[in-house]
N, C-alpha and C positions, 0 to 999 in steps of 0.2 A: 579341690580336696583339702580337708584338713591333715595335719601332720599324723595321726594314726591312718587315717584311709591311704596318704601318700607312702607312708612304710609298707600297710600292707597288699597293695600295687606292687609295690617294690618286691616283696616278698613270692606276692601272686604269679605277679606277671613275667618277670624273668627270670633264668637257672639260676640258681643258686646251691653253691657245694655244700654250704653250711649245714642246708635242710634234704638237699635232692641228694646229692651223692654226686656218680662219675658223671651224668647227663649234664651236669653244670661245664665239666671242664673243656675249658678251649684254648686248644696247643698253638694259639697265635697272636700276634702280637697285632696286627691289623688294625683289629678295630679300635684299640683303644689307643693305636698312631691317629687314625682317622676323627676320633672323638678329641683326642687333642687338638688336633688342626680347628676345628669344629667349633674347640672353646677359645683360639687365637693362642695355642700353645702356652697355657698359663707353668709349665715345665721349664720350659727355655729361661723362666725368668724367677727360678728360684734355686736355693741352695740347701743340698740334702743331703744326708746318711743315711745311706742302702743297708738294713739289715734284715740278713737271710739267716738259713739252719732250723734243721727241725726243733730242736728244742733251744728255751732261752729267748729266746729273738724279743719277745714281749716284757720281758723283764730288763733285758738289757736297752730297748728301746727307751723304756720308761726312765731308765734309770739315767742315760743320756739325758734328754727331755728337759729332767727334773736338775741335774747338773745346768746345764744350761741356760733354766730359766732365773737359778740362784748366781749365773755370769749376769744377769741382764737383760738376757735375752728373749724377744717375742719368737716363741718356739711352738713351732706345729708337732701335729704327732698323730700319723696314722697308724692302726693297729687294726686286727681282727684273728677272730671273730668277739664279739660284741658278747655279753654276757644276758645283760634286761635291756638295754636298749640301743639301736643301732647307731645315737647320735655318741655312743663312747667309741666309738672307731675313727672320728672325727674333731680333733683337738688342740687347741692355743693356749698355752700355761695353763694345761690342764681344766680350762673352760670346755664344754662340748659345744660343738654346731649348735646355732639357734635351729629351733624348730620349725623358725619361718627358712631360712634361708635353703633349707632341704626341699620345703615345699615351692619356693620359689625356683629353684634350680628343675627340681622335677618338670614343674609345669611350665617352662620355657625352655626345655629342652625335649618335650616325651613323644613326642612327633617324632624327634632324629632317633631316639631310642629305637622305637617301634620300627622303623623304615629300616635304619640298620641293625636289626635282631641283637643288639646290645647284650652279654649278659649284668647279672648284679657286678660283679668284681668290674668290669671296664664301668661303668656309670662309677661305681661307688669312688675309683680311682678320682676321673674325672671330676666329680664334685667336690673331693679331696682339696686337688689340685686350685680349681677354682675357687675356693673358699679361703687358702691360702694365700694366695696371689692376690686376691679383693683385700684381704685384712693386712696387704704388706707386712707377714712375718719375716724373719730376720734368717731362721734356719728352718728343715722339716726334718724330723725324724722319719723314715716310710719303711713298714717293715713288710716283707713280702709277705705276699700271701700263704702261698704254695710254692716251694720248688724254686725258682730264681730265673733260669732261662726264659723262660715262658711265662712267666705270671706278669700280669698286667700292669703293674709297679716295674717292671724293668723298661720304659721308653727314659728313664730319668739318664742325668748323667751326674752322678753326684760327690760330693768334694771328699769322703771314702766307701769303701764295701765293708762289709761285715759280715763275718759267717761264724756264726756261735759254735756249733758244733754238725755232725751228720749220725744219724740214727734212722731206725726203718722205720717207716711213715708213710701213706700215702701210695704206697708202692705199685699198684695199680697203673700210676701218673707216672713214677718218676724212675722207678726200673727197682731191682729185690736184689742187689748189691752196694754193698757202701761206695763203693767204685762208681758206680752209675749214679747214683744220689748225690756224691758230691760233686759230679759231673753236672749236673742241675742248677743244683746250690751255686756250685762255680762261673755259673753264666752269666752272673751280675757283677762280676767282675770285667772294668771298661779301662779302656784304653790311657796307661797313663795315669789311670787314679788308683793310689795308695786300697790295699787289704788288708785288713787285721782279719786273723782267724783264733778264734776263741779256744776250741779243743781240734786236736785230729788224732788221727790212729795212723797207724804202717800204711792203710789202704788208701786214707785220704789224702796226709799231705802230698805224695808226687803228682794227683791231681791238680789239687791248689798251687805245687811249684809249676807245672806245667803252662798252666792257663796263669799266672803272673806272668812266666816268661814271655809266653805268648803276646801278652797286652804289655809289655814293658811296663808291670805296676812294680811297686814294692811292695812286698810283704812282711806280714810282721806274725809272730806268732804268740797270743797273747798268754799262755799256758805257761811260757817257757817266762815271762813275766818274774822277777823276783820283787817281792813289797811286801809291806806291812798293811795288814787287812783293816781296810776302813769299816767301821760300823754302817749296818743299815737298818731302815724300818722294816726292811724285805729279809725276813728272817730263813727261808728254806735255806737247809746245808748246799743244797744245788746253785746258790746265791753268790758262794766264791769265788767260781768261773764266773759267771756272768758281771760279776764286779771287774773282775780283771779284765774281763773284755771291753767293757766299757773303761774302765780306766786309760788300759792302751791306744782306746781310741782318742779317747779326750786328748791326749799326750802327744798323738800325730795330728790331729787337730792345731792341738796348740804350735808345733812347728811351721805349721802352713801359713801361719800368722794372721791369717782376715780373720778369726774367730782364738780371742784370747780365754782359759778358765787358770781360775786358781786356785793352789791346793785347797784354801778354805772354800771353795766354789764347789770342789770336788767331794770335800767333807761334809760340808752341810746339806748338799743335793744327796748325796747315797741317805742321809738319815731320814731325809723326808720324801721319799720316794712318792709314797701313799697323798698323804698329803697334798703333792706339790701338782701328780699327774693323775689321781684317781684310781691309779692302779688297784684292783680286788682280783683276789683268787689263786694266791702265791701262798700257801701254808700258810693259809688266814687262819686266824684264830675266833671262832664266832661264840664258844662258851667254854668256862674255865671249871666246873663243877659242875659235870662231868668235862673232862675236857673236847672240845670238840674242833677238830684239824678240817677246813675242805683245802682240796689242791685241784689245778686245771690238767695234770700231768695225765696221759693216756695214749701213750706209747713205750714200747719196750725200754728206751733210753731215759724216760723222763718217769717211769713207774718203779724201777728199779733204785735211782736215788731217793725217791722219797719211802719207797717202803725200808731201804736202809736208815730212815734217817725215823721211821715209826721205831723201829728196834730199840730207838736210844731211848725212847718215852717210858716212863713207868707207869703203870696201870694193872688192875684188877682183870678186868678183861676189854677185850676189844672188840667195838661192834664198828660192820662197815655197811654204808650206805651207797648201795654200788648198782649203778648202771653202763652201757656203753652204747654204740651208733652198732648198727649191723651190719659193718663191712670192715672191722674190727679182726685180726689176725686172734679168735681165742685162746688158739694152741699157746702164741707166741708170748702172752702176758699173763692166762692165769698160774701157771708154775709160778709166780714170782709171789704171789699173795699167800697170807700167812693160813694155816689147815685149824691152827686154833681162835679161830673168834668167830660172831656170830656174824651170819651176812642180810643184809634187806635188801635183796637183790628189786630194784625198779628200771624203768621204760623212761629215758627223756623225754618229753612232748613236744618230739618233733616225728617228721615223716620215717628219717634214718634211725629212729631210736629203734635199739635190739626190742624183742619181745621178754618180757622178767622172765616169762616161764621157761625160753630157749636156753636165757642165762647160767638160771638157776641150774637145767638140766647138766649146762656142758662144766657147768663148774662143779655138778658133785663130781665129776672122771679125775679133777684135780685135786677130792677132797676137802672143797669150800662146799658150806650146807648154813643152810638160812631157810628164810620164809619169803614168798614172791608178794609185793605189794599194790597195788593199782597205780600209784603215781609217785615220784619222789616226795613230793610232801608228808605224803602217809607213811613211808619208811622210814623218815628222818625221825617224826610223831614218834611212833612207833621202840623206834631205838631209843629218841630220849625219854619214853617213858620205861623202855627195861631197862638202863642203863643206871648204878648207882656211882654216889659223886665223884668216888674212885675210881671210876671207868673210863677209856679212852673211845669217840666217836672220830672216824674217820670218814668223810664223806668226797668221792670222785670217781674216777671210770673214765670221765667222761667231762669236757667243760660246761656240755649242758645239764650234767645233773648239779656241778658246781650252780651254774647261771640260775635255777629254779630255786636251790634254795636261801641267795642271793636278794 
């Protein structure tokens, strides 16, 4: 198989959450112990930072990454989900997996796949792993999937954890209390290795103190952080935490001694973020007359900063290009979006994408009103052609409507 027919195998043949929904998810660790064994535990023989939390995880990842590679260092970087192409989940100083090496790993492993019903997340891990351990990288950033306990990135043992924040997400998986979600989150924390926790509330930290006490880690809380804000190319207001999270990490890092950064290591990697790892999709800026914002943010915790941070924009009017997945809490996020601007409510082109016209309907109860479009492309169209240069274009909901028009 060539590298498109290997992806969409990949895509075809096993669950996948990204597109299918709960049918992908699988509450055990099993197979992807057994898939490590399999590949001669290419884990045991590398050196990582665990980062979990529903929101942030991706930008703080990167933002590590890109630090790191400005120390010197041959740095890996898993992340997902993937925006256009699957081989961005898979990364060395911000190089993607070659295209052979996917296809090569596929077809000398799809036998073991098929035999033990593998899903995408334990393969994807797996090749992860394997790709890094072949290129003798130096460090791997792996940011969890899902949740932490249980998602398939937790067989590591890595030199610290990291949990950005807890917000409702996912809730189906992970439980409908912050209590229970940081419970999740918390599971990737091991025995002995140092935690940074990026935000908590009343509900979360005795969690997070608990489970440290538990595993005798030290914890650190990176919120409570006092510094002077480094510049970044990663411009969202939601970028402050996530700096500081990363910062505190570098910082306990640096005490550990096998991996030195500094400050100017620190400074130059936060400004070149993009640059250095690829990162798209942070309150990206894709057109300046009309201005046009996409963001990946699409849950209550991560919709709410950035529609605070619309507020500050000045503009004529505001048009949004808005889709989401169908298993999406409506009640819980549309209250948060604004009653005055136009909406182009569309369908991601995936399985999970909501129907526009479901959209549109449950969004006039909230007093958002727009026009339903066939696809995101023809909304965006659409907007930028009502839109005058004084106008502000907001385009999200959803990663995948960011990804399509990407």
């Amino acid at each position: 198989m060539n590298y498109q027919e290997t992806v969409n195998w990949m895509f075809n043949q096993l669950p996948l959450y990204q597109f299918q929904g709960a049918i992908a998810y699988k509450k055990d660790l099993t197979n992807t112990i057994l898939l490590s064994k399999h590949l001669g535990n290419p884990d045991k023989n590398l050196k990582f930072i665990h980062v979990a939390g529903t929101n942030g995880k991706g930008s703080t990842s990167h933002l590590l990454a890109s630090v790191l590679q400005e120390a010197g260092y041959k740095v890996g970087l898993y992340t997902s989900p993937h925006l256009k192409d699957f081989r961005e989940r898979i990364k060395i100083n911000g190089i993607e997996i070659s295209e052979d090496f996917v296809c090569e790993f596929i077809a000398k492993h799809k036998n073991f796949f098929e035999t033990n019903d593998l899903s995408f997340f334990e393969m994807t891990v797996g090749l992860a792993f394997d790709y890094f351990k072949n290129e003798k990288i130096d460090i791997a950033i792996i940011e969890v999937g899902m949740g932490g306990r249980l998602d398939s990135t937790n067989i590591i043992t890595p030199l610290l954890s990291v949990i950005t924040n807890i917000g409702k997400d996912h809730t189906q998986f992970l439980g409908t209390t912050f209590k229970s979600i940081a419970t999740e989150k918390a599971g990737i924390i091991k025995q002995n290795i140092p935690v940074i926790i990026g935000e908590y509330t009343s509900e979360t930290k005795p969690v997070f103190l608990a489970k440290a006490n538990e595993t005798k880690s030290e914890i650190y809380f990176a919120s409570d952080l006092i510094w002077d804000d480094f510049p970044s190319d990663l411009i969202g207001a939601y970028q402050i935490s996530n700096k500081k999270t990363a910062l505190q990490t570098l910082r306990i890092l640096n005490s550990q001694k096998e991996f030195q950064v500094s400050e100017a290591a620190i400074k130059t990697g936060f400004l070149n973020v993009v640059k250095n790892t690829g990162l798209q999709g942070r309150w990206q800026q894709l057109n300046s007359a009309p201005k046009v914002i996409c963001d990946t943010a699409h849950n209550k915790h991560g919709l709410e900063i950035v529609l605070n941070q619309l507020k500050t924009e000045r503009f004529e009017t505001l048009h949004f290009v808005f889709g989401v997945v169908n298993d999406k809490d409506l009640d819980e996020i549309l209250s948060l979006f604004p009653k005055n601007a136009i909406y182009y409510f569309c369908k991601p082109n995936i399985p999970r994408g909501l129907d526009a016209t479901i959209l549109a309907q449950k969004s006039k109860e909230f007093g958002l009103h727009g026009k339903v479009y066939n696809s995101v492309s023809e909304a965006y169209k659409n907007a930028l052609q009502n839109a005058t240069t004084t106008d502000f274009i907001y385009i999200g909901g959803s990663t995948f409507v960011v990804g399509e028009i990407l």
